[in-house]
ZATORMI-518691 format. One record per residue (C-alpha): residue number from 0; residue in one letter; x, y, z. Coordinates in steps of 0.1 Angstrom, whole numbers, always signed. Example, Ala and Ser with C-alpha at 12.3 -4.5 7.8 and 13.67 -1.06 7.14 Angstrom:
<sites>
(0 'A' (+123 -45 +78)),
(1 'S' (+137 -11 +71)),
</sites>
This chain:
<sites>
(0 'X' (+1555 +1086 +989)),
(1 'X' (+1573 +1109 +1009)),
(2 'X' (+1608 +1114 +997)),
(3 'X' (+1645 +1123 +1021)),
(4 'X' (+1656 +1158 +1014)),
(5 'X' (+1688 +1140 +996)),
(6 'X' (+1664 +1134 +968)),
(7 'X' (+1659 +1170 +964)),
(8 'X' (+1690 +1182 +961)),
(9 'X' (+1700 +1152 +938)),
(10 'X' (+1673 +1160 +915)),
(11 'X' (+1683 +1200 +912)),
(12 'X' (+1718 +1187 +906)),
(13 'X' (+1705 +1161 +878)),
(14 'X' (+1678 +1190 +864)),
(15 'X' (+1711 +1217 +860)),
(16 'X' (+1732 +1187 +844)),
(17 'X' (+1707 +1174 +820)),
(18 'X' (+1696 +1212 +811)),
(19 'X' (+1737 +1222 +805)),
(20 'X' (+1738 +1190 +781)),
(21 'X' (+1711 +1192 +761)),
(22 'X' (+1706 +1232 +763)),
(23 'X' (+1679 +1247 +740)),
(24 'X' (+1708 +1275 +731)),
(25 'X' (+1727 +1266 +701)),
(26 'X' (+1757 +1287 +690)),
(27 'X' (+1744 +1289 +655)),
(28 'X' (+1707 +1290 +640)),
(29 'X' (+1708 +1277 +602)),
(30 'X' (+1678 +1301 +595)),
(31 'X' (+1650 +1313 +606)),
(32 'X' (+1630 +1282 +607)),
(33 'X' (+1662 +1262 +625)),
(34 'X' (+1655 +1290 +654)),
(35 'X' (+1618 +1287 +652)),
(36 'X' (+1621 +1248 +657)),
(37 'X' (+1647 +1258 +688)),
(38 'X' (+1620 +1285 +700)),
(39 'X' (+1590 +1259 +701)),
(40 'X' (+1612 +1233 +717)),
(41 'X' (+1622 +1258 +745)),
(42 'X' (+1581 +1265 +748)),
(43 'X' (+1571 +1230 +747)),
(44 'X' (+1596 +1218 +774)),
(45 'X' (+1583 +1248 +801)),
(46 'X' (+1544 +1234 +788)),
(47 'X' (+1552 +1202 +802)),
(48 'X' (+1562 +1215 +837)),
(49 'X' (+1528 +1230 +840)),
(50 'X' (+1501 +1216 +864)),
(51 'X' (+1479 +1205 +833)),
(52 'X' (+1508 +1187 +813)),
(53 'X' (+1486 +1156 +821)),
(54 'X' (+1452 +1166 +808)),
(55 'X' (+1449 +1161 +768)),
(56 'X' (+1417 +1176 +751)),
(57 'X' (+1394 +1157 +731)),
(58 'X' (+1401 +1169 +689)),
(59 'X' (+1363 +1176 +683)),
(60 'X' (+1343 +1190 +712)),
(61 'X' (+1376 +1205 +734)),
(62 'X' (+1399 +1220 +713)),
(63 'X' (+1373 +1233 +690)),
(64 'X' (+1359 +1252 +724)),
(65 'X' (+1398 +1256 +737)),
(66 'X' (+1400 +1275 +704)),
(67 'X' (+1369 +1299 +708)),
(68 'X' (+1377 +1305 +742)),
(69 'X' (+1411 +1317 +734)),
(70 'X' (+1400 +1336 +706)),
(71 'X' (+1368 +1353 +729)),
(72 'X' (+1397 +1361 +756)),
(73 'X' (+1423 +1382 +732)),
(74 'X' (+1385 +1399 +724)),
(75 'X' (+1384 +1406 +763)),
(76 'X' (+1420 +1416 +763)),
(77 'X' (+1412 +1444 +737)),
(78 'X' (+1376 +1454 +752)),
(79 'X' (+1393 +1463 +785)),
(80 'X' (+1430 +1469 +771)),
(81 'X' (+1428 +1505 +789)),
(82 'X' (+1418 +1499 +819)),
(83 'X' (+1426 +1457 +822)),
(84 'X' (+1402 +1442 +856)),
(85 'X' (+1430 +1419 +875)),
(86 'X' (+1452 +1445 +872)),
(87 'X' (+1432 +1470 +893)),
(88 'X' (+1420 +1462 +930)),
(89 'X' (+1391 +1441 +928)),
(90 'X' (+1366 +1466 +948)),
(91 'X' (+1377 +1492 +919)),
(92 'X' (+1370 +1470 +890)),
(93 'X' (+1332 +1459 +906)),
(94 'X' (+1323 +1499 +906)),
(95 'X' (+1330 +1498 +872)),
(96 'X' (+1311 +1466 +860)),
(97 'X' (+1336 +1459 +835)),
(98 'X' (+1341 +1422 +849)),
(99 'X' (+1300 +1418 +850)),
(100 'X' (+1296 +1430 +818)),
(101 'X' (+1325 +1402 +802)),
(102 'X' (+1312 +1369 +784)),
(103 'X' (+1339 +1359 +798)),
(104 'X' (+1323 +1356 +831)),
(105 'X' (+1297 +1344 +821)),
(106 'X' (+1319 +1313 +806)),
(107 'X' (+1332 +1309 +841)),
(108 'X' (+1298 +1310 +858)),
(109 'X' (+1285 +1284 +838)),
(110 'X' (+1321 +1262 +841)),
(111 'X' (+1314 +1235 +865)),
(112 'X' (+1344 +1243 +893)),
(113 'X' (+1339 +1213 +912)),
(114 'X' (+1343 +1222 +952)),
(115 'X' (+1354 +1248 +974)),
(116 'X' (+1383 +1240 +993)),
(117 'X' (+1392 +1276 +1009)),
(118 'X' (+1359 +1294 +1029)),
(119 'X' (+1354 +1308 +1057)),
(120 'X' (+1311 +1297 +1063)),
(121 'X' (+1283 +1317 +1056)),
(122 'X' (+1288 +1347 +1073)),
(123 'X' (+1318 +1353 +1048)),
(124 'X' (+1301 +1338 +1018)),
(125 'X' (+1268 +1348 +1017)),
(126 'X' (+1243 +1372 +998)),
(127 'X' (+1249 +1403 +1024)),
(128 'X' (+1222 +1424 +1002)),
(129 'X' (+1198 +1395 +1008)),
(130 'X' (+1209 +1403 +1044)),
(131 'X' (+1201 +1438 +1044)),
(132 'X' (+1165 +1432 +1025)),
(133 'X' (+1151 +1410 +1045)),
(134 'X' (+1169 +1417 +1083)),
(135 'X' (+1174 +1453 +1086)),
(136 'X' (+1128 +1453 +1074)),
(137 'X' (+1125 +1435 +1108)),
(138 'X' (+1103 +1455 +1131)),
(139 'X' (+1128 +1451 +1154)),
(140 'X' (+1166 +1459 +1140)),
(141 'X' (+1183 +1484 +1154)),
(142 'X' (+1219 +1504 +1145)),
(143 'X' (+1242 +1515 +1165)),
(144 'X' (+1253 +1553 +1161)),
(145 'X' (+1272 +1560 +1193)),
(146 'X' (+1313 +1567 +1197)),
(147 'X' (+1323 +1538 +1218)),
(148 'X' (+1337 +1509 +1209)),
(149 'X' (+1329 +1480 +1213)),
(150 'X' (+1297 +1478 +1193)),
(151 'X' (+1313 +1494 +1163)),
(152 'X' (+1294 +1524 +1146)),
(153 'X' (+1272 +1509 +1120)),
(154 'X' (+1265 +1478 +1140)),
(155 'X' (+1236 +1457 +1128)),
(156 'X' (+1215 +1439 +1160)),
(157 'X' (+1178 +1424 +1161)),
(158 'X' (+1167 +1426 +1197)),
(159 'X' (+1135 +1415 +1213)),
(160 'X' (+1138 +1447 +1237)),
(161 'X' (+1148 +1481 +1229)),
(162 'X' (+1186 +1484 +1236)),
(163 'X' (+1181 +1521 +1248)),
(164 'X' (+1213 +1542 +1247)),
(165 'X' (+1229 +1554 +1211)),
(166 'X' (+1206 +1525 +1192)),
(167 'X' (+1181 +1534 +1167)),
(168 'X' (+1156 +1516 +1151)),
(169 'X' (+1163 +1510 +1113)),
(170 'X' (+1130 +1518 +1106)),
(171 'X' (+1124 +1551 +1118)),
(172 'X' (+1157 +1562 +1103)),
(173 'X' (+1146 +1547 +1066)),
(174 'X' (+1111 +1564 +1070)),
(175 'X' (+1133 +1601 +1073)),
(176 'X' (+1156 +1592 +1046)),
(177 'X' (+1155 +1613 +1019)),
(178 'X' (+1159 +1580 +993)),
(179 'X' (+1146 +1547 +1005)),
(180 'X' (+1173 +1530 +980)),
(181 'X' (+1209 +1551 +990)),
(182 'X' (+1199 +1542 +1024)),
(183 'X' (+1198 +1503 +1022)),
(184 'X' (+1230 +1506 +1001)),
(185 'X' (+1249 +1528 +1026)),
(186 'X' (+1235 +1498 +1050)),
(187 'X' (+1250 +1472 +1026)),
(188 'X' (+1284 +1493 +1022)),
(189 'X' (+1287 +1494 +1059)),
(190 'X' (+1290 +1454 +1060)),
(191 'X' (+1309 +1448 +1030)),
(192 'X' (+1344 +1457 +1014)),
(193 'X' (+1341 +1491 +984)),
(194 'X' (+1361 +1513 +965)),
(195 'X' (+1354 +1535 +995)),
(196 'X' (+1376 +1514 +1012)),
(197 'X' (+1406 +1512 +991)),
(198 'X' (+1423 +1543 +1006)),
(199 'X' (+1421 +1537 +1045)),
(200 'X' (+1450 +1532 +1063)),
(201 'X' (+1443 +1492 +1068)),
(202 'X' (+1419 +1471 +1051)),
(203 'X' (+1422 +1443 +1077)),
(204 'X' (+1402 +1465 +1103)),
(205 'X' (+1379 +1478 +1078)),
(206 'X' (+1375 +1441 +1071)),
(207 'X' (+1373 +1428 +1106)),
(208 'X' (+1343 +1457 +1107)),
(209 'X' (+1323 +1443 +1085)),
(210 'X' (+1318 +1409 +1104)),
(211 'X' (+1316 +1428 +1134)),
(212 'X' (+1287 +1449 +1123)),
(213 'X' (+1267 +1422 +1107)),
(214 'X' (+1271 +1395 +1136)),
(215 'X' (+1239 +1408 +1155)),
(216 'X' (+1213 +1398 +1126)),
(217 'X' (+1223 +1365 +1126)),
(218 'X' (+1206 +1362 +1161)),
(219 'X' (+1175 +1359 +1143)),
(220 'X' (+1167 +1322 +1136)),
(221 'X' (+1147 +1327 +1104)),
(222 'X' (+1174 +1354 +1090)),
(223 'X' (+1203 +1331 +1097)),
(224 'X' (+1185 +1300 +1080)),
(225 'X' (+1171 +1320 +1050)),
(226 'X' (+1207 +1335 +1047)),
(227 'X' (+1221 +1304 +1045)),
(228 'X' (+1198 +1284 +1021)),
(229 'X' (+1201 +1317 +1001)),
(230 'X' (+1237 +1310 +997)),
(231 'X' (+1237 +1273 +988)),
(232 'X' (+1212 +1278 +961)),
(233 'X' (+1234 +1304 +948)),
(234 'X' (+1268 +1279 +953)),
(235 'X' (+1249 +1256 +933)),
(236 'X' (+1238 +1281 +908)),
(237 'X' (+1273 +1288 +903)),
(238 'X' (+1279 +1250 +893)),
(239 'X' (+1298 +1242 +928)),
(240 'X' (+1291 +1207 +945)),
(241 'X' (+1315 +1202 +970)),
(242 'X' (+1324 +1228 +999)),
(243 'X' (+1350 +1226 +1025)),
(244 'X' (+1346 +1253 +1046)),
(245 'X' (+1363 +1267 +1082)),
(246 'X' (+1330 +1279 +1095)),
(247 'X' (+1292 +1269 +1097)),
(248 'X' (+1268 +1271 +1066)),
(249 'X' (+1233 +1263 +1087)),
(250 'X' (+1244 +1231 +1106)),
(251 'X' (+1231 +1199 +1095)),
(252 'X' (+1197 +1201 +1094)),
(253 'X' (+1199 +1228 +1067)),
(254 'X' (+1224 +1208 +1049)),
(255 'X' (+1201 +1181 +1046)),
(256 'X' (+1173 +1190 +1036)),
(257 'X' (+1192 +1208 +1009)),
(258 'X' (+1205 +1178 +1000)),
(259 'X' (+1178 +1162 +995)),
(260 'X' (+1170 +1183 +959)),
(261 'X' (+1210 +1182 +954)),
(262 'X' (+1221 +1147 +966)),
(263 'X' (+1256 +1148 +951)),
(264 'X' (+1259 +1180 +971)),
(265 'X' (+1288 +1176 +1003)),
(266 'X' (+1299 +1190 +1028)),
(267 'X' (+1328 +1190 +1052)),
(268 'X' (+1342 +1212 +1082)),
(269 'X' (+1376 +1221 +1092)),
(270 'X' (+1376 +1236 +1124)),
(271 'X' (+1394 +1266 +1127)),
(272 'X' (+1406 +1285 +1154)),
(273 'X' (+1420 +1324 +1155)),
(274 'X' (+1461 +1330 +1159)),
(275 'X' (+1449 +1360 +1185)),
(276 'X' (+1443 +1334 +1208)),
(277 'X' (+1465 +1326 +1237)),
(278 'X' (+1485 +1294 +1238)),
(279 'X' (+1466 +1277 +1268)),
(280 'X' (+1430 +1289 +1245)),
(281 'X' (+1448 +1274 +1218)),
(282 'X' (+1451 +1238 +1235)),
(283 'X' (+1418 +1243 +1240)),
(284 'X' (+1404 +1245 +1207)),
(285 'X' (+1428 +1217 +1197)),
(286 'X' (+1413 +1195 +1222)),
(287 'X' (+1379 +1203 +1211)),
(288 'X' (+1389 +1198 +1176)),
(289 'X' (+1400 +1169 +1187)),
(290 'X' (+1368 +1161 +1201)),
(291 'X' (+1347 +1166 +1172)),
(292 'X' (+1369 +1149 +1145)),
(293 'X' (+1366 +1118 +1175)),
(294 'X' (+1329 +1122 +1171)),
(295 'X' (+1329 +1123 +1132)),
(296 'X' (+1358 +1121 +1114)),
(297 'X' (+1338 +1123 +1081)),
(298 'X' (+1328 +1153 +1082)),
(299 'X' (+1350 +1172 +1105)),
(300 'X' (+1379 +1167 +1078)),
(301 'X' (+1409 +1186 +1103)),
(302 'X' (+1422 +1216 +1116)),
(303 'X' (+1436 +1256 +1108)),
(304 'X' (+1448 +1287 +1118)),
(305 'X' (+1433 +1318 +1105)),
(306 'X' (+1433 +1354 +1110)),
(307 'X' (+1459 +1383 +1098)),
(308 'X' (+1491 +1365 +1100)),
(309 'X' (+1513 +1396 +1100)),
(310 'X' (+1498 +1411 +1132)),
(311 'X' (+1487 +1380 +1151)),
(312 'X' (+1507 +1346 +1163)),
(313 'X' (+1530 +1325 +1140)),
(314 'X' (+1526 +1289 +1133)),
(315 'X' (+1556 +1282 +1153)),
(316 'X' (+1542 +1304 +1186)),
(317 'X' (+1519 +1276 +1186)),
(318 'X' (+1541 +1245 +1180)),
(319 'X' (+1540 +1228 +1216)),
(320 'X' (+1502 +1228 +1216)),
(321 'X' (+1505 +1216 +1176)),
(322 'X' (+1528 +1187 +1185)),
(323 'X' (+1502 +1179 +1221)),
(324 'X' (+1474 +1177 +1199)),
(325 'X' (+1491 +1154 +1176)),
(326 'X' (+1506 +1132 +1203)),
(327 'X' (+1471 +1130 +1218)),
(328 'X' (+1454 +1121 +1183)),
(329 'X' (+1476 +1091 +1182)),
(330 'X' (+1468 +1080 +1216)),
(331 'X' (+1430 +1084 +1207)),
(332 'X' (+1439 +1062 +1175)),
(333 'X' (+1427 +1093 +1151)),
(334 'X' (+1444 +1120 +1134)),
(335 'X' (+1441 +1157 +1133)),
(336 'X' (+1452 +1171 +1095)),
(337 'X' (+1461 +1203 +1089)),
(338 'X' (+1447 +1227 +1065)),
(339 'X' (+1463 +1256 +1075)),
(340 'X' (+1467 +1297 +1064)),
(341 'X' (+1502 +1304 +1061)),
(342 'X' (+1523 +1329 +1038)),
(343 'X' (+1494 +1354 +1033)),
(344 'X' (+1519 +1380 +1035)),
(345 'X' (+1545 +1402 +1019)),
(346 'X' (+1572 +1398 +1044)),
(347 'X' (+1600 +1372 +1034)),
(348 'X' (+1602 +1368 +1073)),
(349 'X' (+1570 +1351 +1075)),
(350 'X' (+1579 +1313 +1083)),
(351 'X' (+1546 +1298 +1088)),
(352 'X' (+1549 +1284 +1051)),
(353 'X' (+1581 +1265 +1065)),
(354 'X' (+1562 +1252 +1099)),
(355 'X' (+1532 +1241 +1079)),
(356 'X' (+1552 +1220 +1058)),
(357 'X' (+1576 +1205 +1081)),
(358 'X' (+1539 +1200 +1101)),
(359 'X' (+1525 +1180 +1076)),
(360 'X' (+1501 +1200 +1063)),
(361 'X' (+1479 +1185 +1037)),
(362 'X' (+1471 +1219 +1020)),
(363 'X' (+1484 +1252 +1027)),
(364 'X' (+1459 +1284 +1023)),
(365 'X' (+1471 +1317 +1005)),
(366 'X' (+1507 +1309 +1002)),
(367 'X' (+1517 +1338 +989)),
(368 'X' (+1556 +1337 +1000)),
(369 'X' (+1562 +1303 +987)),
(370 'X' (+1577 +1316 +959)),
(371 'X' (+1603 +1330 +979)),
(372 'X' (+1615 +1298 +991)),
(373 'X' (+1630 +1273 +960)),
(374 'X' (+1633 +1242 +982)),
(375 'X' (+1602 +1247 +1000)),
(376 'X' (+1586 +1247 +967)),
(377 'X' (+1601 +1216 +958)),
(378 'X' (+1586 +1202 +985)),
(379 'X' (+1556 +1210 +983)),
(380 'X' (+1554 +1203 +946)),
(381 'X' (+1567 +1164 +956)),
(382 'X' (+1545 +1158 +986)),
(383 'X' (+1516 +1172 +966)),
(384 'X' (+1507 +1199 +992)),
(385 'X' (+1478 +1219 +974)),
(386 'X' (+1479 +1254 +977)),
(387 'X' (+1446 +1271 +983)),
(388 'X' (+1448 +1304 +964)),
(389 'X' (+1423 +1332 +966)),
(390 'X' (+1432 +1356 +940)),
(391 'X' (+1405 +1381 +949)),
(392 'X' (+1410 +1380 +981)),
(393 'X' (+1450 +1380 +983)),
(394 'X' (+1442 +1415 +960)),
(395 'X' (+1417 +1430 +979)),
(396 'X' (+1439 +1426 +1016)),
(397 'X' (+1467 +1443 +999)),
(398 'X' (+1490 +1411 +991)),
(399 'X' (+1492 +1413 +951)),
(400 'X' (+1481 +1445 +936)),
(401 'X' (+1481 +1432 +902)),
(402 'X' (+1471 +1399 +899)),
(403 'X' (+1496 +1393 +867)),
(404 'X' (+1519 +1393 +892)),
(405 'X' (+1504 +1365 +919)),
(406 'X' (+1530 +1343 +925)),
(407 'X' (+1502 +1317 +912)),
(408 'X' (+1515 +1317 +879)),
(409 'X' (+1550 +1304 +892)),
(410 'X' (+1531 +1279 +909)),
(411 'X' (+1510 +1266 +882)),
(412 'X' (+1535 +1269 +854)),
(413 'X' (+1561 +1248 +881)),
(414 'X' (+1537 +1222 +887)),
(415 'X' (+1526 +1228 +925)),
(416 'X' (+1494 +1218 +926)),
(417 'X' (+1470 +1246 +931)),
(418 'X' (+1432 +1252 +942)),
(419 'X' (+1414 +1284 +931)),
(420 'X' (+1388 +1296 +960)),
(421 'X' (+1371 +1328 +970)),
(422 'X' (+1381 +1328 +1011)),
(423 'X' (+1352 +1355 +1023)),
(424 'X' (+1331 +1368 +990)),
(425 'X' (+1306 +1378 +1006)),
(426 'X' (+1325 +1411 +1020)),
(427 'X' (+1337 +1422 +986)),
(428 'X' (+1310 +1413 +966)),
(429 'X' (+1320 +1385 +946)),
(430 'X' (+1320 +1347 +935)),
(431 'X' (+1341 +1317 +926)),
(432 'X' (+1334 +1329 +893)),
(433 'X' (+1352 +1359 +896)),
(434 'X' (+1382 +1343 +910)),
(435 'X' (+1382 +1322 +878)),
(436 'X' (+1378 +1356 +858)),
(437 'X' (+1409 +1369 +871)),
(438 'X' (+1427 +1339 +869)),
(439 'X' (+1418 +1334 +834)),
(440 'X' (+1426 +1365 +823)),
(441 'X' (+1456 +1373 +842)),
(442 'X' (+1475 +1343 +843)),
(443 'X' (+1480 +1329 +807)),
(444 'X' (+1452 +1300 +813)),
(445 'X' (+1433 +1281 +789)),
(446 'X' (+1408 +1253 +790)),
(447 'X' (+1430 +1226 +798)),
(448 'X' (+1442 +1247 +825)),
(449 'X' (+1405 +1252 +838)),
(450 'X' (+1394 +1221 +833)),
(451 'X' (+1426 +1207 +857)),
(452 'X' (+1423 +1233 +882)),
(453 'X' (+1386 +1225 +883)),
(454 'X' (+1394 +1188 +885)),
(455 'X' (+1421 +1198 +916)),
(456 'X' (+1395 +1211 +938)),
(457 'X' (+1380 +1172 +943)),
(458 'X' (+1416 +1157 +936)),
(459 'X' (+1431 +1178 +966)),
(460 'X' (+1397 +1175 +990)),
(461 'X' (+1399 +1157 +1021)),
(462 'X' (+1373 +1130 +1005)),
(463 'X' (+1378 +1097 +1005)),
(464 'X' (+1387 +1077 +976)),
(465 'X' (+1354 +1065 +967)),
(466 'X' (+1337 +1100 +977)),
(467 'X' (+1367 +1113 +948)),
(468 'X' (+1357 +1091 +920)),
(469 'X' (+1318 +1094 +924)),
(470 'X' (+1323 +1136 +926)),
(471 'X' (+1348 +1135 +900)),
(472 'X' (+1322 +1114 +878)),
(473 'X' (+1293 +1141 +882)),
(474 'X' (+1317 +1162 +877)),
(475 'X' (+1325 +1149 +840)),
(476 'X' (+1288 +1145 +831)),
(477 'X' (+1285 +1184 +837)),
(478 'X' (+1321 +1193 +820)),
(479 'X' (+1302 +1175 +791)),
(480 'X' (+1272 +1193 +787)),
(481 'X' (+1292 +1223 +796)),
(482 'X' (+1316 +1223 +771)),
(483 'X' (+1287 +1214 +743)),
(484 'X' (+1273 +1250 +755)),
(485 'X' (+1305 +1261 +753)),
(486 'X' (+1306 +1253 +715)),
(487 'X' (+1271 +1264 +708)),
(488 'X' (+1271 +1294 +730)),
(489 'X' (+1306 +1309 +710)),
(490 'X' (+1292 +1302 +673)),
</sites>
């Protein structure tokens, strides 16, 4: 139930009048043990505001693993106590292989995370060195080494013809390299995010590069559907069974038939459109959109904006086509939800946070300046407004250099339901699994923590009810078995 802003500001007023009258400050400790019972008072009152307040561990099989874990994460703490992971960028810490090397991860790998509500399709998600082994050994790939733009230097393309002018066969220019193995890795660094990255002058291009150089391989039918299958296998691998993602992994076909060995499997689409675009090409996509949520509502789930909110158009730029496309939902007797980027940022005058709410969206991606806002965290904590966060990603774009600081931890320690979710790991190498790493690690978690932000992802999704309690029941039949390997694996 949606509540008037009065109730907001009633409920601050009632919070600072119940807090002044029953303050955990007294005047006078007895002793010691008086201000150690006034101490765990003051820590179990800020427990019960966190997100997983509601979850209680079984005695035998949870708490007993709760307690390992805990215990195998303060040995984590020390093993990388001088040079911590989540507190370097993320394309640092991968050189290094300290996070590769943790049980830890591991632990997270083998956690069943329940679905991916923050992804931008294949392209960002896949297995790029799968790309590079099997695409650029194509007879008939070619790179692009001339000065103009566009193609970008470094661009990847498959052609059935020669492309004559500055492109050169892959091939040919593998057969004169000096080592077969640097070469296919300079290849891979071209089309993902590195260390070598970290100290040009803006990571957004560099990122926007890597897409752009990789695009043309996807031409190749048989690339782009071996690519694909290559990453659901892997999703699965990595104990995901749900995906909600803003761009294409396959199309159907490939969905089914992978379904078919992983029936409890989904998948949903939100169509997404980029905030470069104009405002009449922005009606446009809203009307298709439109379109294909008309056409199947079930899996075409709703609609975003994406793309680097600091350069591009705001949420509010867009607000006459927004409000059109809502108006002519309503006459088509469907709806258009929003799942929308807004507040990946630094700048307090970034708004879209404010426009997405007041929009009705039904989960807000990144979020980063929410923090910054009190009331419009309240809100969002009482209309249950997920936010997707992408720790990995928010540090690698430059947002939170040190993910002990990701205004996250407000979030989850104030109850605003949040979603953990990798955005485009493809280009910097990682997984869900290393989101959860970081998390872990950096924000104070434990297993009740994981277990509800696991539980979040299906809570939050844009399934129905049914489609919730039957994913939510797979999901307990692996948390199971997972935390029995949990115990036996930490012995």
């Amino acid at each position: 139930m949606k509540r008037p802003f009065t109730f907001f500001i009633c409920t601050l007023l009632f919070f600072g009048c119940s807090q002044q009258e029953k303050s955990f400050v007294q005047k006078r400790y007895e002793d010691v043990d008086d201000y150690m019972k006034a101490r765990n008072r003051l820590i179990q009152a800020e427990l019960a505001m966190r997100i997983d307040a509601g979850i209680t561990l079984t005695p035998e099989e949870e708490e007993e693993a709760n307690r390992r874990l805990m215990a195998l994460k303060q040995e984590e703490i020390e093993r990388t106590r001088e040079y911590f992971p989540p507190a370097h960028s993320f394309l640092k810490s991968k050189t290094r292989q300290l996070i590769n090397q943790s049980p830890i991860l591991e632990i997270m790998k083998r956690m069943p995370k329940g679905g991916i509500l923050h992804a931008h399709g294949s392209v960002a998600m896949g297995d790029r060195y799968w790309l590079i082994e099997q695409a650029t050994y194509l007879p008939n790939c070619y790179i692009y080494q001339g000065e103009e733009e566009p193609p970008r230097r470094g661009t990847l393309r498959i052609c059935e013809e020669p492309p004559g002018g500055e492109w050169f066969l892959i091939s040919d220019l593998r057969k004169a390299a000096d080592d077969t193995q640097k070469f296919d890795d300079r290849l891979y660094q071209s089309v993902t995010l590195g260390e070598e990255d970290l100290d040009l002058p803006d990571i957004w291009t560099e990122f926007r590069k890597c897409f752009a150089r990789s695009f043309g391989m996807f031409s190749d039918k048989e690339i782009w559907s071996g690519f694909c299958r290559k990453m659901l296998r892997d999703l699965v691998e990595e104990n995901i069974q749900y995906i909600e993602t803003r761009g294409g992994l396959g199309g159907q076909k490939i969905i089914e038939e992978f379904q078919r060995d992983h029936p409890e499997f989904k998948v949903k689409y939100i169509y997404s459109a980029s905030r470069s675009l104009s405002q009449e090409k922005m009606a446009e996509s809203l009307d298709q959109a439109l379109d294909e949520r008309a056409a199947d509502p079930d899996l075409v789930i709703g609609f975003d904006l994406m793309d680097e909110e600091d350069k591009m158009n705001t949420n509010l730029y867009f607000i006459n086509d927004l409000l059109e496309a809502r108006h002519k939902a309503e006459q088509r007797s469907i709806t258009l939800p929003l799942y929308i980027h807004s507040g990946e940022s630094n700048w307090m005058e970034n708004e879209n946070v404010l426009d997405a709410i007041l929009l009705d969206a039904k989960r807000i991606g990144h979020g980063i300046t929410l923090f910054k806002h009190p009331l419009l965290m309240q809100i969002v904590k009482d209309r249950e407004i997920a936010i997707e966060v992408c720790p990995i990603s928010n540090q690698v774009l430059g947002y939170v250099a040190d993910l002990r600081n990701h205004p996250a931890v407000l979030y989850i320690n104030s109850g605003v339901p949040v979603v953990i979710c990798p955005d485009d790991p493809g280009i910097w190498k990682s997984t869900l699994s290393h989101d959860f790493y970081a998390a872990f690690m950096a924000w104070g978690l434990d297993l009740k923590c994981l277990k509800k932000l696991a539980m979040n992802s299906l809570i939050y999704s844009a399934m129905d009810h049914e489609e919730k309690e039957r994913a939510l029941e797979f999901w307990r039949e692996k948390w199971v078995k997972f935390i029995a390997w949990l115990n036996k694996y930490m012995v």
